[in-house]
N, C-alpha and C positions, 0 to 999 in steps of 0.2 A: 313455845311449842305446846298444843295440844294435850292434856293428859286425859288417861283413860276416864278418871272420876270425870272432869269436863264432858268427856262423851256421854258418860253415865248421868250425868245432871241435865245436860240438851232433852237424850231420850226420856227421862225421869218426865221435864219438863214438858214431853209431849204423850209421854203413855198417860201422866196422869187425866189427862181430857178424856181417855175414857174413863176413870174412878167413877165418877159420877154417873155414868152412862150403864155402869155395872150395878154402883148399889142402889142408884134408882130404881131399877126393879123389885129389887127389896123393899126400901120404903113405901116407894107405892101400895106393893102389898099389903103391907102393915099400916098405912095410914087409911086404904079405904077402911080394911077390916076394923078399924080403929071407928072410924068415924060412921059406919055401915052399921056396929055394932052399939056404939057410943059407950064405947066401956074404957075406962083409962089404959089399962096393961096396951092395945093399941096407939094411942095417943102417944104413951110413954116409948113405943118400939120403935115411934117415927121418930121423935125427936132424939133416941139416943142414935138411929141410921142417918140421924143430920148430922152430930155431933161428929158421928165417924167417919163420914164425909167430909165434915170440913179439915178434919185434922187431917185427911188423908189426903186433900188439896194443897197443903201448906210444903213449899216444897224444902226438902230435908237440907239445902243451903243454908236457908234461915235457920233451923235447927241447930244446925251443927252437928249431923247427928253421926258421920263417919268420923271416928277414933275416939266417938265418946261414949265409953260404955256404959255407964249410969247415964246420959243425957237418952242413949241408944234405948237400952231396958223400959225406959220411963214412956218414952216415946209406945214402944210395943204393947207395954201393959196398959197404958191408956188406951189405945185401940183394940184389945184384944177384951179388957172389960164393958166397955162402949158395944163390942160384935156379940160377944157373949149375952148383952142384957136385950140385945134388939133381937137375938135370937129367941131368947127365951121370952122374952113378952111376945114376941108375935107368935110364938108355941110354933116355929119353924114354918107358917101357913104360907103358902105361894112360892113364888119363887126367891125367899129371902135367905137362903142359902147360899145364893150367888155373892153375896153381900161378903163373903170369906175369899173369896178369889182375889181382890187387890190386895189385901193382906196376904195372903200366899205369896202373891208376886212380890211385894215387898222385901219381903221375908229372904225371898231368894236372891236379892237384888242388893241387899246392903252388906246381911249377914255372909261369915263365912260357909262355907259348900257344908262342911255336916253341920253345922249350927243353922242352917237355914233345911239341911233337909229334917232336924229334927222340930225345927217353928212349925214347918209344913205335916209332917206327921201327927202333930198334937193336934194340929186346925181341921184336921180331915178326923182324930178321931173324938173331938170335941163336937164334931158336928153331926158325927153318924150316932155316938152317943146322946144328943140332944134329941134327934131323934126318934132312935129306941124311947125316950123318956117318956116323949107324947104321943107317940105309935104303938108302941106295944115292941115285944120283941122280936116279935113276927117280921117288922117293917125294918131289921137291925141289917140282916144280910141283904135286902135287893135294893136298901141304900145304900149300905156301904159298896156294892156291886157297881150299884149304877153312878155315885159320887168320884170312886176311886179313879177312872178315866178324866172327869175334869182336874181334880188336884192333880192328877199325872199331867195334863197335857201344857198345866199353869206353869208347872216348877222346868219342865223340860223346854219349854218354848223362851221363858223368861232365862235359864241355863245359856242355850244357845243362842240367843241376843248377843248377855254379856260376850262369852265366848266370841260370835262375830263382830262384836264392839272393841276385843281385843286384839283382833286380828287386822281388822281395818285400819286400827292406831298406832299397828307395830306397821302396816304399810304405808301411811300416813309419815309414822317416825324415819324410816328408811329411806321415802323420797325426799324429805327435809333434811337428809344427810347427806345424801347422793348432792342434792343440790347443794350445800356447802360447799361438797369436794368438788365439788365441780368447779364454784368461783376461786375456792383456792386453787384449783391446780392452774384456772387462764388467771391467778393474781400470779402465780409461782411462772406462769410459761411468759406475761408480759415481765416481771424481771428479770429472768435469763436474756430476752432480747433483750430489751435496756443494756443488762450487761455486757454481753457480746459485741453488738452493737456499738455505743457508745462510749466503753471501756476501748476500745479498740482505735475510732477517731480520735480521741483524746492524748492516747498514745503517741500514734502518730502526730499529731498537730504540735505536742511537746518538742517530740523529734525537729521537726521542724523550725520549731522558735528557737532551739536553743543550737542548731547550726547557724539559723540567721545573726542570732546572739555573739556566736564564735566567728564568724567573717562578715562581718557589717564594716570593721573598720579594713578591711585587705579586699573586698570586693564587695562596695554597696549595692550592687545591681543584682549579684546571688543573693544579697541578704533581703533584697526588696522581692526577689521572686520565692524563697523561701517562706514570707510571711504572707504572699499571695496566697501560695500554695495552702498553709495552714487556712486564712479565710475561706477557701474554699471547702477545704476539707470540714470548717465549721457549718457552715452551708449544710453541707452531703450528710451529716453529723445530725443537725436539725430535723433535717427533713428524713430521715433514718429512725430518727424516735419517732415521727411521728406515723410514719408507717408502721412500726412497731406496734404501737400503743394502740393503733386503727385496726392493726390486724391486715393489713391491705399491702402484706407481702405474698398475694396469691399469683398463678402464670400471668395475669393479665397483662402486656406491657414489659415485662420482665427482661433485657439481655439473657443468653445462653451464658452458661455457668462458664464456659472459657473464656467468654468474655468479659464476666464481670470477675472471674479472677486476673486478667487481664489488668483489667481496671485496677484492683485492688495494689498490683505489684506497682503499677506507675504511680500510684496518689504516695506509695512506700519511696520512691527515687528522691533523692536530695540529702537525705540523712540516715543515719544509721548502717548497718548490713547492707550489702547489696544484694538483691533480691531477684531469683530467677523463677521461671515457669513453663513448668514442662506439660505437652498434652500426649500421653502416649494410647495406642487404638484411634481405631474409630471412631469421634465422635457420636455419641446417638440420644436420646432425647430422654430424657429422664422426668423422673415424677416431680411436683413444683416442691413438695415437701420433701425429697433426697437433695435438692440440689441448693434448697436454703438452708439443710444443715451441715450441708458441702463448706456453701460460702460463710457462713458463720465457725464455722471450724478451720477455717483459715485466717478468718480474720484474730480468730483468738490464740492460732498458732503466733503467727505474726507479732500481737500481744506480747505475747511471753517471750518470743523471741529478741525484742528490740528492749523487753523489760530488764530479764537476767540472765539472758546467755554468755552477754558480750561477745557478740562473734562476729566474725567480718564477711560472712558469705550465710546466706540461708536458700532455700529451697521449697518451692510447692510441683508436685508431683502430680497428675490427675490420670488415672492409668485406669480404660475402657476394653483394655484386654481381654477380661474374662467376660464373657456375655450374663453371667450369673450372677456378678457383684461388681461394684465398682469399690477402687480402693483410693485414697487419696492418703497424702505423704505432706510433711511439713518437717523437714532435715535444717540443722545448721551446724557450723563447724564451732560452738561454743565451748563454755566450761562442763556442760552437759546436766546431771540431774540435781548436780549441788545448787546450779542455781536455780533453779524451780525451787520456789519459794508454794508452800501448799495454799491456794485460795479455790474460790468457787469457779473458778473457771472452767478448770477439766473435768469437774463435777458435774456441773451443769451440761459441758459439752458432754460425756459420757451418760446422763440420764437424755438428753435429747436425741444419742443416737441411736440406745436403747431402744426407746419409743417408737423405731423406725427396721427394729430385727439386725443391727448392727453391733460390732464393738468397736474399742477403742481401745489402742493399746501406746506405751511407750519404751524406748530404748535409749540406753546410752552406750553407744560402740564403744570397740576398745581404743579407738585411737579417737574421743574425744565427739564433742557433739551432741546431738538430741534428735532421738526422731519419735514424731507423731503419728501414729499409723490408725486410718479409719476404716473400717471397711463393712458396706451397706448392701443389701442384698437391691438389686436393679436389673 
C-alpha cells in the first residue's frame, strides 16, 4: 500500500525539475554581473547558486532526511548558508531573490506546519533584511510589501498540495480496502455455498450408503439402487460446486423453485425421514436471488434434519400467501433443539437471508420437533 511519504517523494521527485528553473534565474543574474563586472564577489554568488542548486536536486531519499533531525538541521543550514552567501555576494542584484522560493517550499514540505512556518518567516525576513542592507531603508517597506505575496503564495500553494496529497491517499487507502472487502466477502459468499451445497449432498449420499450397507444382504437390488442413487447424487454434488465456485447459479436455465424442491425431496427418498412438500398460494415468480436462498435453506434444513433430529417424518412448507413476503418452513417431528448441535450452517444461512431484508427464526413445539422458519420480503 501507498503511503503518504511515497506520494511526497513521487511529487518531491517532480517539483524538484522546477529547482533549477527557479534559481536559474538567480544565478544567471549573478554570474553575468559577475563576469560583466569581472570582480570575484560575482563569480563567487554563481558558484555558491550552483552549489545550492545541486544540493537542492539531490532528492531527500538519499538523505534520509525524514525523522532525522541532525541529518534534517544539517541539510538546512547548508542550504540556507549557500542562499545566504549568493545573496549577499550578488548584493541581491536581479532577480536573485527568487532563489529563496525552493527553500521556502522545502521548508514547508518536510518540516512540521509551525516549524516550517517559522523556517519560512526567517527566509522572508533574511531576505527583506538583506535588502534594506544594500538599499537603503527606504527600499525596507516596498520589499517587504512586494516580497510578502510571493512567500505567501509558496508556503500556501505547497500547504495545499500536501494537504491534497493527503486526501487523495486516504482515497486511494479506502478504495484498497473496499477492494479487500470486497474479495473477502465473494471468498466468504463462495464458502457458504460450498457449504450449503455440498455439506448437504454429502449428507445425503451417507444416507444412502449406509441403508445400502443395512439391506444389501435382505435385498440386493435396493442396495444396488441405493448406491445408484448416491452416484448420482455425487454427480449433481460435483457439478453443484462447480456452479458454485463459477458463480453461474443465475435465472439462466434454472427449474422453478417447486420444482427444484421437488427435486430435492425425491434425491432425499430411500433413507432416512420421510420427506414431504407442500406448495400453498399461488405460485408466482420470484427474484433468482430469493429463490436460491429458498433452495439453499432447504437443503441445509434437510442437513440438520437427517443429521440430529432423529425423526421419522420432516417437512418443507413453501407458502405464496401473502403477496408481500414469501415464508418457507422446514418442520420435523424429532428430539427438537437438543439436537441441533451449534455449527456454521444457520449462521451462514441467517447472514444470507439477511442480505436479502429477511429473517430466520426457530422453534421447538411443545410436543416435540423443530421448526425452521424463513421469511423474505417478494
Amino acid at each position: 500500500m501507498k503511503t503518504l511519504d511515497s506520494w511526497r517523494v513521487s511529487k518531491w521527485s517532480a517539483a524538484k525539475l522546477l529547482f533549477p528553473a527557479t534559481v536559474a534565474l538567480g544565478c544567471l543574474s549573478a554570474l553575468l554581473d559577475g563576469l560583466s563586472l569581472r570582480h570575484w564577489p560575482g563569480l563567487a554568488s554563481a558558484a555558491c547558486a550552483a552549489a545550492y542548486c545541486a544540493i537542492g536536486m539531490i532528492d531527500y531519499r538519499a538523505l534520509d532526511l525524514r525523522g532525522r533531525r541532525l541529518r534534517c538541521a544539517a541539510y538546512f543550514a547548508a542550504q540556507t548558508l549557500l542562499l545566504a552567501a549568493m545573496l549577499y555576494l550578488s548584493r541581491m542584484d536581479g532577480q536573485a531573490w527568487l532563489c529563496v522560493m525552493p527553500l521556502a517550499a522545502v521548508s514547508v514540505l518536510l518540516l512540521a506546519p509551525w516549524t516550517a512556518a517559522a523556517a519560512v518567516a526567517l527566509l522572508y525576513a533574511g531576505t527583506v533584511g538583506l535588502t534594506g542592507y544594500f538599499y537603503g531603508s527606504r527600499a525596507v517597506v516596498p520589499n517587504a510589501l512586494s516580497l510578502f505575496p510571493a512567500f505567501g503564495f509558496v508556503a500556501l500553494f505547497t500547504r495545499v498540495a500536501i494537504r491534497e496529497a493527503e486526501a487523495r491517499q486516504r482515497a486511494e487507502d479506502l478504495a484498497e480496502e473496499l477492494e479487500t472487502l470486497a474479495v473477502i466477502q465473494e471468498r466468504n459468499r463462495l464458502a457458504r455455498e460450498i457449504h450449503d451445497s455440498l455439506g448437504h449432498f454429502l449428507t445425503t449420499i451417507q444416507v444412502q450408503l449406509e441403508a445400502a450397507r443395512t439391506i444389501h444382504a435382505a435385498a440386493p437390488d435396493r442396495a444396488l439402487a441405493a448406491v445408484a442413487k448416491a452416484e448420482g447424487l455425487a454427480r449433481e454434488a460435483l457439478a453443484e460446486v462447480r456452479r458454485s465456485v463459477g458463480a453461474l447459479y443465475a435465472d439462466r436455465g434454472v427449474p422453478p423453485l417447486p420444482s427444484r424442491l421437488g427435486e430435492l425431496v425425491a434425491a432425499a427418498d430411500g433413507g432416512g425421514p420421510a420427506i414431504s412438500l407442500e406448495v400453498l398460494g399461488a405460485v408466482r415468480p420470484l427474484s433468482p436471488a430469493v429463490e436460491h436462498a429458498i433452495f439453499r435453506a432447504a437443503q441445509e434444513g434437510l442437513t440438520n434434519v437427517r443429521k440430529h433430529a432423529q425423526a421419522r417424518t420432516a417437512g418443507l412448507a413453501l407458502d405464496f400467501g401473502d403477496p408481500r413476503r414469501i415464508v418457507f418452513c422446514v418442520s420435523d417431528d424429532g428430539r427438537g433443539a437438543a439436537g441441533r448441535a451449534p455449527g456454521h450452517g444457520l449462521a451462514g444461512l441467517a447472514d444470507r437471508i439477511g442480505q436479502l431484508g429477511g429473517s430466520v427464526a426457530t422453534d421447538t413445539p411443545a410436543g416435540g420437533g423443530f421448526i425452521l422458519r424463513i421469511e423474505i420480503p417478494a
